[in-house]
PDB file of N, CA, C and O in Angstrom:
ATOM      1  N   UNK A   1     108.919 -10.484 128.256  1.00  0.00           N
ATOM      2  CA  UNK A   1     108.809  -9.064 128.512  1.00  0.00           C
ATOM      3  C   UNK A   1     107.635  -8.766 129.458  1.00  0.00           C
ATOM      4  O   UNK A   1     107.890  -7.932 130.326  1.00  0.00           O
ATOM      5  N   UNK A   2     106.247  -9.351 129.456  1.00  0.00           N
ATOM      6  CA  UNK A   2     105.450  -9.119 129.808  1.00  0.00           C
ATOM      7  C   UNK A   2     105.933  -9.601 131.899  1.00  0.00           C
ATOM      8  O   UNK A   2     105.679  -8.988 132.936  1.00  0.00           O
ATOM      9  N   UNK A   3     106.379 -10.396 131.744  1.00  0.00           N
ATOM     10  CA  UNK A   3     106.333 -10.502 133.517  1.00  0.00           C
ATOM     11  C   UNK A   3     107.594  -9.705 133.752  1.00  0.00           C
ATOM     12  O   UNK A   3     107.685  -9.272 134.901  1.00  0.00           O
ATOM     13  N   UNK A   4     108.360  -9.477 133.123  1.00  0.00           N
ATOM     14  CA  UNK A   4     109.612  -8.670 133.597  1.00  0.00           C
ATOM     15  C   UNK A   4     108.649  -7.238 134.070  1.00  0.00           C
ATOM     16  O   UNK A   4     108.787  -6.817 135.219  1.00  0.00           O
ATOM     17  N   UNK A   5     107.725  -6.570 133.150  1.00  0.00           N
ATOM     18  CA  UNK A   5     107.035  -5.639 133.234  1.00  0.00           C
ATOM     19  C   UNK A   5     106.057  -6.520 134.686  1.00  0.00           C
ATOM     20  O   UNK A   5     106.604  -6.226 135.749  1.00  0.00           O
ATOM     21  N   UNK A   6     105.321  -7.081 134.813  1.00  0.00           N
ATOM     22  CA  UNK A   6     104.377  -7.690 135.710  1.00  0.00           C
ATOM     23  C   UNK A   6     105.546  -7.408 137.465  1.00  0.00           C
ATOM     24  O   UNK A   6     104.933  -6.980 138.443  1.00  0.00           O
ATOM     25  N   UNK A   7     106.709  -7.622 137.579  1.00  0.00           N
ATOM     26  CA  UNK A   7     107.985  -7.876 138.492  1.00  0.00           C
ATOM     27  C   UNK A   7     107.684  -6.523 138.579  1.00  0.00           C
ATOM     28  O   UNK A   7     106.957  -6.212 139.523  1.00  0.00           O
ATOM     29  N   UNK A   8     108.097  -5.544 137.756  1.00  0.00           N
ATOM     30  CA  UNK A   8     108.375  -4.229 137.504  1.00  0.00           C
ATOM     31  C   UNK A   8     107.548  -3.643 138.690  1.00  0.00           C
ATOM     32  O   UNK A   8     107.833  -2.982 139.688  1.00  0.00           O
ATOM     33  N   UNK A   9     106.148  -4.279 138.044  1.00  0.00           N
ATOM     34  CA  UNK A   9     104.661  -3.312 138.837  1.00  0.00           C
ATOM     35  C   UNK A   9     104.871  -3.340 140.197  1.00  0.00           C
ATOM     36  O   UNK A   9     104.802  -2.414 141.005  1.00  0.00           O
ATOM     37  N   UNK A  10     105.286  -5.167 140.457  1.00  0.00           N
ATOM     38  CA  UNK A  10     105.177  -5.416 141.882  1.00  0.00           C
ATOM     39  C   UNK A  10     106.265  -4.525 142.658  1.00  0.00           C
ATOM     40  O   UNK A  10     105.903  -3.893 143.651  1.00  0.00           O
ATOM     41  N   UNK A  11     107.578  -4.471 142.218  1.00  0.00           N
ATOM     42  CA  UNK A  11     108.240  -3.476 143.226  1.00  0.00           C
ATOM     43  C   UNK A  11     107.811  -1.592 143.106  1.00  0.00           C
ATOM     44  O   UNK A  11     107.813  -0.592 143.823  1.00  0.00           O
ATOM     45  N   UNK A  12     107.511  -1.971 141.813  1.00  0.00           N
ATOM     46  CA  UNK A  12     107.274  -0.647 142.256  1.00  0.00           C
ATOM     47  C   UNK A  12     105.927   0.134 143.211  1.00  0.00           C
ATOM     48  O   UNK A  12     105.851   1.191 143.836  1.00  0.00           O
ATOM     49  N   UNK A  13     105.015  -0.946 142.953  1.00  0.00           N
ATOM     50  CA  UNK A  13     103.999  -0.394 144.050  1.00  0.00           C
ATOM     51  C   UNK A  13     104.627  -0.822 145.733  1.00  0.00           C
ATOM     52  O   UNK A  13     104.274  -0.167 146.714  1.00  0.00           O
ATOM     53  N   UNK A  14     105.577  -1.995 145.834  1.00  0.00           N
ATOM     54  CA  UNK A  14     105.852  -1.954 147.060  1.00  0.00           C
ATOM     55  C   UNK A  14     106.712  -1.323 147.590  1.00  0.00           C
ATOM     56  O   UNK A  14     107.149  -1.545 148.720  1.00  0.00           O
ATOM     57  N   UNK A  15     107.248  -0.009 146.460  1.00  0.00           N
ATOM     58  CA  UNK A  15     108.268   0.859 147.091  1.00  0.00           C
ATOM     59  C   UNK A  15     107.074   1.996 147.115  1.00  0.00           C
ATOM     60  O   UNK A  15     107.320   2.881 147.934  1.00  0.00           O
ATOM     61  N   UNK A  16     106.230   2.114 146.629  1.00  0.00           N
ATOM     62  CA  UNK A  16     105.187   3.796 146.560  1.00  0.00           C
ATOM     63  C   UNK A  16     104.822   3.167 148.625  1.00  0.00           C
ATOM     64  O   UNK A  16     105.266   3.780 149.595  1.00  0.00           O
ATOM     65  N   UNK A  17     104.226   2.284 148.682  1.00  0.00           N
ATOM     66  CA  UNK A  17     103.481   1.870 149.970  1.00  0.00           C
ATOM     67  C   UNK A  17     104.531   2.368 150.459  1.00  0.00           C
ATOM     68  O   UNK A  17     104.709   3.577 150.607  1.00  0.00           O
ATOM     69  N   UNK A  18     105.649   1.128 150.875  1.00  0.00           N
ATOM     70  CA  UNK A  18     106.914   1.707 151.705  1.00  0.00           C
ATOM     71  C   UNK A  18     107.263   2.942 152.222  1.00  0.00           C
ATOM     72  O   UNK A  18     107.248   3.323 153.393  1.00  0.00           O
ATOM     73  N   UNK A  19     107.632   3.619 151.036  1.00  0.00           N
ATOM     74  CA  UNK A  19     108.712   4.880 150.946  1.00  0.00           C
ATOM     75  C   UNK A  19     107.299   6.055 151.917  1.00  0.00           C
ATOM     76  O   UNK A  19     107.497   6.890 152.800  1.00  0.00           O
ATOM     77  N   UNK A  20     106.068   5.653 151.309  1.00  0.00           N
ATOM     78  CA  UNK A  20     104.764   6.527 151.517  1.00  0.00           C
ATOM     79  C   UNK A  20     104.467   6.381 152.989  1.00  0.00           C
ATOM     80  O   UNK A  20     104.055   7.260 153.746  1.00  0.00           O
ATOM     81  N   UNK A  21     104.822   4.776 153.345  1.00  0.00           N
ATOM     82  CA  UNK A  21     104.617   5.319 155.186  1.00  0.00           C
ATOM     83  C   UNK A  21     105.556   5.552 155.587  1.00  0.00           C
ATOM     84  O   UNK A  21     105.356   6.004 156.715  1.00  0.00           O
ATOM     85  N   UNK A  22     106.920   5.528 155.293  1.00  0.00           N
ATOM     86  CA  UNK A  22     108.157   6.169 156.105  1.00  0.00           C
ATOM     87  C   UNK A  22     107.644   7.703 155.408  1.00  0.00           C
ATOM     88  O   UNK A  22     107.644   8.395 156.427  1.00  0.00           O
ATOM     89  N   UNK A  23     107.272   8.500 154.436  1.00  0.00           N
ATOM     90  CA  UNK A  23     107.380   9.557 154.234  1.00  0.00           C
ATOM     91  C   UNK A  23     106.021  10.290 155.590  1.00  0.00           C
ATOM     92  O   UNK A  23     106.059  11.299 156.294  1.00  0.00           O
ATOM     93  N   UNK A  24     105.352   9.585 155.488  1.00  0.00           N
ATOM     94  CA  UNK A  24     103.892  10.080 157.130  1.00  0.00           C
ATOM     95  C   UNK A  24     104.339   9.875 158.316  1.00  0.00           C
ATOM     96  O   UNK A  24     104.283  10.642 159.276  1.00  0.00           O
ATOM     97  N   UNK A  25     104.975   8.401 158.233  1.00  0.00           N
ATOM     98  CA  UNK A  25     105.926   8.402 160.099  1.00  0.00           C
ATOM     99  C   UNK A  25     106.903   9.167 160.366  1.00  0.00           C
ATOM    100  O   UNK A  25     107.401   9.122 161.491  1.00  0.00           O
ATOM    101  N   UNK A  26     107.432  10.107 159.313  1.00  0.00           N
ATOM    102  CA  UNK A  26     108.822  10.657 159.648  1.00  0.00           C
ATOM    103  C   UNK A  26     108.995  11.888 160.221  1.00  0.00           C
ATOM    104  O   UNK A  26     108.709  12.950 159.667  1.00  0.00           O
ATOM    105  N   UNK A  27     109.644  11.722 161.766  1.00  0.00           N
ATOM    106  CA  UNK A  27     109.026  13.345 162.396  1.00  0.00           C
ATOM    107  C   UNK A  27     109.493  14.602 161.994  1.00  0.00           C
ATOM    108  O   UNK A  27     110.668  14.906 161.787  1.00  0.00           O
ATOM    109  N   UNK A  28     108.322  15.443 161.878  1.00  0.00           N
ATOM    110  CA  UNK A  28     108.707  16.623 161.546  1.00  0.00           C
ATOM    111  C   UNK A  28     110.144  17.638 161.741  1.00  0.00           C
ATOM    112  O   UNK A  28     110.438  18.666 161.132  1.00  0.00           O
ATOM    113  N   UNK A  29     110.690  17.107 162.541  1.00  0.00           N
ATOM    114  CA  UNK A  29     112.006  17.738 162.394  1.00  0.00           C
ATOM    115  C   UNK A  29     112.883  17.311 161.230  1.00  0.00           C
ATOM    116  O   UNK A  29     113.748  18.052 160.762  1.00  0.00           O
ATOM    117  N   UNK A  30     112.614  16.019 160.753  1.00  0.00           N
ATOM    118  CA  UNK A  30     113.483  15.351 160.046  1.00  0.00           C
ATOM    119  C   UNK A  30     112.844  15.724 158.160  1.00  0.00           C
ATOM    120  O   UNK A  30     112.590  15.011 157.189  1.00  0.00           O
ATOM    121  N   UNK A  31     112.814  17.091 158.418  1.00  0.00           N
ATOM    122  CA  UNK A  31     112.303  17.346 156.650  1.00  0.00           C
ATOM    123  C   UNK A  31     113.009  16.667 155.679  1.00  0.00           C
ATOM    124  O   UNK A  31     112.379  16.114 154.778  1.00  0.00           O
ATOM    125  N   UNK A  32     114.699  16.599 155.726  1.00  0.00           N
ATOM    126  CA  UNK A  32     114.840  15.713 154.279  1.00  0.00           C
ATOM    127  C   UNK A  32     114.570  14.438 154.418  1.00  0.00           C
ATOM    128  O   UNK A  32     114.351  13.966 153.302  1.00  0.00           O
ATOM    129  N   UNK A  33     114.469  13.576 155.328  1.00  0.00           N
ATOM    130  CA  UNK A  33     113.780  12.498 155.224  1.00  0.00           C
ATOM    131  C   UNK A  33     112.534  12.352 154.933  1.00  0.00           C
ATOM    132  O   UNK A  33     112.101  11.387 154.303  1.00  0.00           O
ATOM    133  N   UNK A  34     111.868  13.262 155.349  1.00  0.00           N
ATOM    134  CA  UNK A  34     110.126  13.060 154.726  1.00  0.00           C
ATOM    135  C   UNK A  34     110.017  13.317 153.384  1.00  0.00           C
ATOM    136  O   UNK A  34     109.124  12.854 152.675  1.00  0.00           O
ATOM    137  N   UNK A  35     111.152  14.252 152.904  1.00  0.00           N
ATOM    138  CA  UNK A  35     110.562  14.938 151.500  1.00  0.00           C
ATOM    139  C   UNK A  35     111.177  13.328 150.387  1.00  0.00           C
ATOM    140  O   UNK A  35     110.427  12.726 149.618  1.00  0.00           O
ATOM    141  N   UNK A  36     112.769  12.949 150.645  1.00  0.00           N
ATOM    142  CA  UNK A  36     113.110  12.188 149.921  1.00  0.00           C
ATOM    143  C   UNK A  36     112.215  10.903 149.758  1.00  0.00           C
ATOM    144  O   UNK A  36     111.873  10.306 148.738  1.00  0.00           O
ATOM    145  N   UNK A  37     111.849  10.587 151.541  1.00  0.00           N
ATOM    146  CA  UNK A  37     110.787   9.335 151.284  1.00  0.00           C
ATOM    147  C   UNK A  37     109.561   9.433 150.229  1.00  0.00           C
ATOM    148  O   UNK A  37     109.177   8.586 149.422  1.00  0.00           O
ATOM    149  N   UNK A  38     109.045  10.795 150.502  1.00  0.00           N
ATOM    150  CA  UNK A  38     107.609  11.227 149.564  1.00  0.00           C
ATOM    151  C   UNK A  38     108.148  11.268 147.846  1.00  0.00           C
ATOM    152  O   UNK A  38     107.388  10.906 146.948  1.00  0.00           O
ATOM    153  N   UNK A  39     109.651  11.796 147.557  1.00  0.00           N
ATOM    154  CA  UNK A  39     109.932  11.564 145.933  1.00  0.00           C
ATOM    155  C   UNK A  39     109.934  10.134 145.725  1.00  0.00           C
ATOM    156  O   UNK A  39     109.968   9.617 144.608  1.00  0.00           O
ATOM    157  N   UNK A  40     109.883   9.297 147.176  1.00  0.00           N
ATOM    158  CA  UNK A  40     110.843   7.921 146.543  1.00  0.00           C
ATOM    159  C   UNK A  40     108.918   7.190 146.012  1.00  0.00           C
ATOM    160  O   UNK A  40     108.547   6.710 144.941  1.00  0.00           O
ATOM    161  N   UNK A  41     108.204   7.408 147.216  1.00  0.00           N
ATOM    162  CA  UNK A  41     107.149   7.334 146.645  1.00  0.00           C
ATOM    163  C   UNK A  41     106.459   7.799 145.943  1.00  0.00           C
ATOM    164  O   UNK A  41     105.620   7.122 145.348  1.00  0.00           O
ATOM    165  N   UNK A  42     106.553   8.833 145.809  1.00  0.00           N
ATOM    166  CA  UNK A  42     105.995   9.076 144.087  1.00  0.00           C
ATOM    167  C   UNK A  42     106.686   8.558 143.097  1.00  0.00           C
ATOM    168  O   UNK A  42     105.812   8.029 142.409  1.00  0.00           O
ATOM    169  N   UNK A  43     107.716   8.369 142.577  1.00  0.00           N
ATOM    170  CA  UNK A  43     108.591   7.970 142.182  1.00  0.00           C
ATOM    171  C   UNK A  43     107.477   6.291 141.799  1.00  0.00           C
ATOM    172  O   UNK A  43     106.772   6.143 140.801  1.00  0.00           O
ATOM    173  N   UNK A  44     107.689   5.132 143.097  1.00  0.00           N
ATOM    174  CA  UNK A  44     107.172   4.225 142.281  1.00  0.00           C
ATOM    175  C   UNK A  44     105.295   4.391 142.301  1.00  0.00           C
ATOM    176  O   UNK A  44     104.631   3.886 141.395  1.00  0.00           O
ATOM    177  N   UNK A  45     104.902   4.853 142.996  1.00  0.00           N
ATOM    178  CA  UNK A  45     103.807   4.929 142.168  1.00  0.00           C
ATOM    179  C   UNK A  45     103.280   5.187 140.845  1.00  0.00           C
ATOM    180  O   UNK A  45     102.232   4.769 140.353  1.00  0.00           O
ATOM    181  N   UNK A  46     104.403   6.142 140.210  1.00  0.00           N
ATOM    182  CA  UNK A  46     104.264   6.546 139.420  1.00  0.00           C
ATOM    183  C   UNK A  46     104.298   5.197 138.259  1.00  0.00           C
ATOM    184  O   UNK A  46     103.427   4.737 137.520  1.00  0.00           O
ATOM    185  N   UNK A  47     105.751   4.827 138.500  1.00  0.00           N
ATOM    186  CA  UNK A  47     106.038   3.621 138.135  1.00  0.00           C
ATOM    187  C   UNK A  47     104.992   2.354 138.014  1.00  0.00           C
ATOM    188  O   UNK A  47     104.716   1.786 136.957  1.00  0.00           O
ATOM    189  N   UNK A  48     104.604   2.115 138.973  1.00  0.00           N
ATOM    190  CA  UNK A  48     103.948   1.439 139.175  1.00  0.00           C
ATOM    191  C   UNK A  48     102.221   1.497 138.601  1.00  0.00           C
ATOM    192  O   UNK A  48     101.452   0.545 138.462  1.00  0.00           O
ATOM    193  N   UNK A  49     101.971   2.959 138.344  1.00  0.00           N
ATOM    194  CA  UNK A  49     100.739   3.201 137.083  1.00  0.00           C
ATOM    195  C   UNK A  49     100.761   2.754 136.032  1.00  0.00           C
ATOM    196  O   UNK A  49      99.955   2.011 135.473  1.00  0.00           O
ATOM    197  N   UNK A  50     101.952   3.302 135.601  1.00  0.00           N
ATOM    198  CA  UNK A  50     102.887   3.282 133.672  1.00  0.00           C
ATOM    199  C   UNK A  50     102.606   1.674 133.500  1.00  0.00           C
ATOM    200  O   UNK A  50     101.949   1.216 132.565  1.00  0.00           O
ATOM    201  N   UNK A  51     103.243   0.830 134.615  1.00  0.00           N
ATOM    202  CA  UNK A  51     103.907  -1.082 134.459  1.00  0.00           C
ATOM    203  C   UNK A  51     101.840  -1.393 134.439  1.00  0.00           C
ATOM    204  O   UNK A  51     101.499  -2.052 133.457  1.00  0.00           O
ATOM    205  N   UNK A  52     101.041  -1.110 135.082  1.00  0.00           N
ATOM    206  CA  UNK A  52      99.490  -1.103 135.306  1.00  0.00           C
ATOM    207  C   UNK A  52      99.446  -1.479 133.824  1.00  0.00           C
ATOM    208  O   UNK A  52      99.461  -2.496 133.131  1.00  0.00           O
ATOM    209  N   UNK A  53      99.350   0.559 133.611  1.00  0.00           N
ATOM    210  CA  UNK A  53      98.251   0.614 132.479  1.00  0.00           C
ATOM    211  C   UNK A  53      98.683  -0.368 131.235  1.00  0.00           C
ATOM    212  O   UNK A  53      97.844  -0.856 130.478  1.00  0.00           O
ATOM    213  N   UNK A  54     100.564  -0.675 131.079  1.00  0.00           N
ATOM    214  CA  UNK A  54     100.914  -1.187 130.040  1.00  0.00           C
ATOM    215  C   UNK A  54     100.069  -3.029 130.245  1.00  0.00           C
ATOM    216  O   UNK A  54      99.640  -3.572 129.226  1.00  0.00           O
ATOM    217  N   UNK A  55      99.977  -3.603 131.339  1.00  0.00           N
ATOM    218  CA  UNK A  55      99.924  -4.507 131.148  1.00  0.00           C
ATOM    219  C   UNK A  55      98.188  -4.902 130.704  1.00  0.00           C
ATOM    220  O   UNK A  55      97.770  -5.837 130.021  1.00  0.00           O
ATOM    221  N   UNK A  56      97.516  -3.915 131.314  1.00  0.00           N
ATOM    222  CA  UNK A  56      96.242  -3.810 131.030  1.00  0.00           C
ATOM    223  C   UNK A  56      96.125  -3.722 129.438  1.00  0.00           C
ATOM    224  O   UNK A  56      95.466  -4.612 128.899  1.00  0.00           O
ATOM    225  N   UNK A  57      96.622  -2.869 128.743  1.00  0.00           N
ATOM    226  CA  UNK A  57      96.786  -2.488 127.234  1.00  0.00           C
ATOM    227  C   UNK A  57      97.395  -4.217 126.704  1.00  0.00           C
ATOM    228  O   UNK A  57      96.581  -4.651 125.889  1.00  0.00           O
ATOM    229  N   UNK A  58      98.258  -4.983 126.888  1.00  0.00           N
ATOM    230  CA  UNK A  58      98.891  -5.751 126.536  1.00  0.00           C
ATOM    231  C   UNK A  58      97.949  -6.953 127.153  1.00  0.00           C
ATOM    232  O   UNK A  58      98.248  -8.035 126.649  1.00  0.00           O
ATOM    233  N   UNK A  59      97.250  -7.005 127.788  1.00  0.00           N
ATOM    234  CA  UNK A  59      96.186  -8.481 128.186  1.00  0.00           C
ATOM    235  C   UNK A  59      95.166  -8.341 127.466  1.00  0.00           C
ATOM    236  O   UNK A  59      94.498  -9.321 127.136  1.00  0.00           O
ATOM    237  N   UNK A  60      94.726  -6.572 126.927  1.00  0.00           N
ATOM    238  CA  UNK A  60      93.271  -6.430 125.889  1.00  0.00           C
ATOM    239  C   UNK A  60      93.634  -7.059 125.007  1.00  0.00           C
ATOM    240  O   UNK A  60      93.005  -8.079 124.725  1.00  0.00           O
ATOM    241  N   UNK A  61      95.150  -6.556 124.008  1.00  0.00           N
ATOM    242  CA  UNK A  61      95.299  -6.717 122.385  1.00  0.00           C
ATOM    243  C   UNK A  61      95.454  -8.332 122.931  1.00  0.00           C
ATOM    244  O   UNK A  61      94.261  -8.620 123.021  1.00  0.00           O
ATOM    245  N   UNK A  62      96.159  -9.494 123.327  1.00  0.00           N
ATOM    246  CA  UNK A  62      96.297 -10.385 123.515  1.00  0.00           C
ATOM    247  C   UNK A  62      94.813 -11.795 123.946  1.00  0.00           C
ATOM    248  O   UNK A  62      94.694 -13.020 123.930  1.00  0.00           O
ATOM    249  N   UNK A  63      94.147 -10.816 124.211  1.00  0.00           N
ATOM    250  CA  UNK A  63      92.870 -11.562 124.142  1.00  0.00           C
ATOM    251  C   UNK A  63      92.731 -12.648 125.692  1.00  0.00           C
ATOM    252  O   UNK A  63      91.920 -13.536 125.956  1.00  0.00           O
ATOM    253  N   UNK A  64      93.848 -12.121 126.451  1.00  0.00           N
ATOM    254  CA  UNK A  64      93.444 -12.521 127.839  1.00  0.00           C
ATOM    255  C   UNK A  64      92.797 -11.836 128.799  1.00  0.00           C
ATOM    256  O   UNK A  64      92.684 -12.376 129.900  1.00  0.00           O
ATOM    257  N   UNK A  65      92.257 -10.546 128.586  1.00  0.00           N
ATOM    258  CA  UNK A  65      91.044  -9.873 129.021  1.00  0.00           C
ATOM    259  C   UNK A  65      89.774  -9.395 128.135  1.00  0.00           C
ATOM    260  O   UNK A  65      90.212  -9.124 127.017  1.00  0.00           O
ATOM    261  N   UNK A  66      88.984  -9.276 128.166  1.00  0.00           N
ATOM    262  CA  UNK A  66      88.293  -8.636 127.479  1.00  0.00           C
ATOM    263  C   UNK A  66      88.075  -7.176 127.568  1.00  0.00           C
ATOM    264  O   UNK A  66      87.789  -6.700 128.667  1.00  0.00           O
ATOM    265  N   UNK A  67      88.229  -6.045 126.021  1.00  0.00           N
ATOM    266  CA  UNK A  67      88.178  -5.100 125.760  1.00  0.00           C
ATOM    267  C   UNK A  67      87.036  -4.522 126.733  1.00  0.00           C
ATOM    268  O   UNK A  67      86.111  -5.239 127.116  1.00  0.00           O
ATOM    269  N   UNK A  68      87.184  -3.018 127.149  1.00  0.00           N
ATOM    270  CA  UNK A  68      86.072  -2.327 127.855  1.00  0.00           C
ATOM    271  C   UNK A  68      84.671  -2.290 126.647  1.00  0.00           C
ATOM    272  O   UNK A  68      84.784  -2.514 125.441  1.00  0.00           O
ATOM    273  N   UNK A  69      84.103  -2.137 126.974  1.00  0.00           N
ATOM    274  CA  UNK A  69      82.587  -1.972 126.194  1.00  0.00           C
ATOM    275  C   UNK A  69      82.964  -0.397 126.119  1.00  0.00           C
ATOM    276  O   UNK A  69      83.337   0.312 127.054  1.00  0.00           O
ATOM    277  N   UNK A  70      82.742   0.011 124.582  1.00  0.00           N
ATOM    278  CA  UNK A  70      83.213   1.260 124.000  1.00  0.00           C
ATOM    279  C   UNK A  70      81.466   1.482 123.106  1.00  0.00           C
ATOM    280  O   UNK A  70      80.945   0.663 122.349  1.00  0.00           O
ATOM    281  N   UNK A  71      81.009   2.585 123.451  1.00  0.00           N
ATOM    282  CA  UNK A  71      80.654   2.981 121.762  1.00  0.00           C
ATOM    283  C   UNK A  71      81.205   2.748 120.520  1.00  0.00           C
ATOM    284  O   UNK A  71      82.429   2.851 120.442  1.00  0.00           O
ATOM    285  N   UNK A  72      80.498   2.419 119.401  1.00  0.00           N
ATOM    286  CA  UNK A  72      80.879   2.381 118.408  1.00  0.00           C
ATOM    287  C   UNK A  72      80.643   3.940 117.446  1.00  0.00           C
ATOM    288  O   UNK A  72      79.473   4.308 117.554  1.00  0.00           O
ATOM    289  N   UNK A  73      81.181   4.540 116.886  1.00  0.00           N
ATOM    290  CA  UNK A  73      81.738   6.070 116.398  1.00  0.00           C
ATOM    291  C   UNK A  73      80.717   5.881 115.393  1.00  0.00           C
ATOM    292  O   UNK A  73      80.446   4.946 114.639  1.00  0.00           O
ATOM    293  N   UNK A  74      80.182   7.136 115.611  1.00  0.00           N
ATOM    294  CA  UNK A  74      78.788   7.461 114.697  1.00  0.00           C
ATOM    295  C   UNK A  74      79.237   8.488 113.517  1.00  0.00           C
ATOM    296  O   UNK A  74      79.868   9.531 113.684  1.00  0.00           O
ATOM    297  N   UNK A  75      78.814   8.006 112.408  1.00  0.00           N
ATOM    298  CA  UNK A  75      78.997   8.656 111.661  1.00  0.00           C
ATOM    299  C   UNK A  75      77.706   9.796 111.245  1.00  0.00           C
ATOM    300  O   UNK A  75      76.489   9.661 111.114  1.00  0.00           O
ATOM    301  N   UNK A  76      78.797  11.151 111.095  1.00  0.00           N
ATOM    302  CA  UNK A  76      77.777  12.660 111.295  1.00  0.00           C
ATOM    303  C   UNK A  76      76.670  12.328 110.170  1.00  0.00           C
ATOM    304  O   UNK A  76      76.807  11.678 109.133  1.00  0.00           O
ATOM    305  N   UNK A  77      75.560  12.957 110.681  1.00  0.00           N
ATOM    306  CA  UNK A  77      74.061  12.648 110.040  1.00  0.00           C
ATOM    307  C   UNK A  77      74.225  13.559 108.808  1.00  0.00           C
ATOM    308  O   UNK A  77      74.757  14.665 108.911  1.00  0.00           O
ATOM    309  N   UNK A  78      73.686  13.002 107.461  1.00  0.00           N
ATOM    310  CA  UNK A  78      73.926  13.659 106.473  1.00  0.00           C
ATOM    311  C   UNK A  78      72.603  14.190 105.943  1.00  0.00           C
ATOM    312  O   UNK A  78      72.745  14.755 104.859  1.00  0.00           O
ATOM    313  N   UNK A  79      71.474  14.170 106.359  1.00  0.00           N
ATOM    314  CA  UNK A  79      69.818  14.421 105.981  1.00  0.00           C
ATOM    315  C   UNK A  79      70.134  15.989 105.996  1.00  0.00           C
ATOM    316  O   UNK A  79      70.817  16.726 106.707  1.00  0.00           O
ATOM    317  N   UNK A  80      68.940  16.223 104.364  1.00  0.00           N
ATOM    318  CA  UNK A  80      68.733  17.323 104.395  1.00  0.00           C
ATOM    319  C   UNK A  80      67.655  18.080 105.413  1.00  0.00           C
ATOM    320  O   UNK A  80      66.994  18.973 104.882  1.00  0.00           O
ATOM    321  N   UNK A  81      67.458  17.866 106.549  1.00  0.00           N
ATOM    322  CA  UNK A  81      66.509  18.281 107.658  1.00  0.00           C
ATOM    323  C   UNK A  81      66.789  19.600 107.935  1.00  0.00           C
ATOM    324  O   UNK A  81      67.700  19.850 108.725  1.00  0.00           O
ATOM    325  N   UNK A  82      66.117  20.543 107.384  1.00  0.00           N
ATOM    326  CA  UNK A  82      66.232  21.908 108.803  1.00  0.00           C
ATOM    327  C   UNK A  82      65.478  21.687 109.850  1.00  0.00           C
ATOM    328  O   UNK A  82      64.818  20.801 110.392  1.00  0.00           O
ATOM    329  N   UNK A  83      65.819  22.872 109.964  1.00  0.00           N
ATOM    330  CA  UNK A  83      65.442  23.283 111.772  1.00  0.00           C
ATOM    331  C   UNK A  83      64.151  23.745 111.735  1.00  0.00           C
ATOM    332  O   UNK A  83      63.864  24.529 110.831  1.00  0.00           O
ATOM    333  N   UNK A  84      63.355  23.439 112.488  1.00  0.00           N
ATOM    334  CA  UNK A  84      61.948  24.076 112.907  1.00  0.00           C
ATOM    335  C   UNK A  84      60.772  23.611 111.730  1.00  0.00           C
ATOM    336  O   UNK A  84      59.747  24.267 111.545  1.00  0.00           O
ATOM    337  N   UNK A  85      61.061  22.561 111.097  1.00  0.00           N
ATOM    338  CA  UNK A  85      60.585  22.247 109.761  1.00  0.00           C
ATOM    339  C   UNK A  85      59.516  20.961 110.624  1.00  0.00           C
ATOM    340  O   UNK A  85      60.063  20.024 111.205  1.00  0.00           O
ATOM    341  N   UNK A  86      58.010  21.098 110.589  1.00  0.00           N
ATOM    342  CA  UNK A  86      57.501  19.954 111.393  1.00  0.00           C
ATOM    343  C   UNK A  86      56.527  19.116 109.871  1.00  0.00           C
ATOM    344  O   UNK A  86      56.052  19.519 108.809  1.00  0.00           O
ATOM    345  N   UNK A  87      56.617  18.019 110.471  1.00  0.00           N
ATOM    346  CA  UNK A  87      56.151  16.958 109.110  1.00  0.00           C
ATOM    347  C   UNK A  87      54.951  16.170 109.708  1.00  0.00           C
ATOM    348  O   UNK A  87      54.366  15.326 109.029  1.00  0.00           O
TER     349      UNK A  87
END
């Protein structure tokens, strides 16, 4: 599953590039060609984020990348301290 997804990424970023310079070279007279090229590229870019982020998520839990450096979640302070109280 994981390289079918990895395949996935690769066409789909080489259709966002593609579709993205035929959608800038395409002369202005020719609007439905620019607009369809620009859905086709968004289209895999989009694609091509989703196939990213999944594989990024799927190399952390798998232990072939290492996790981002996160804070660890603080638990809320429970002291009876007021405010303006100096010691």
């Amino acid at each position: 599953m994981t390289k079918l997804i990895a395949i996935l990424n690769v066409i789909a970023w080489a259709g966002f590039w593609a579709f993205g310079y035929l959608a800038l070279t395409a002369q202005p007279a020719q609007t439905g060609q620019m607009v369809t090229a620009a859905l086709l590229a968004a289209l895999g870019g989009g694609v091509g984020m989703l196939a990213f982020f999944w594989l990024v998520r799927h190399s952390e839990r798998t232990g072939y990348a290492k996790p981002p450096n996160r804070a660890e979640k603080r638990e809320p302070d429970t002291s009876e301290e007021t405010e303006g109280e100096v010691i």
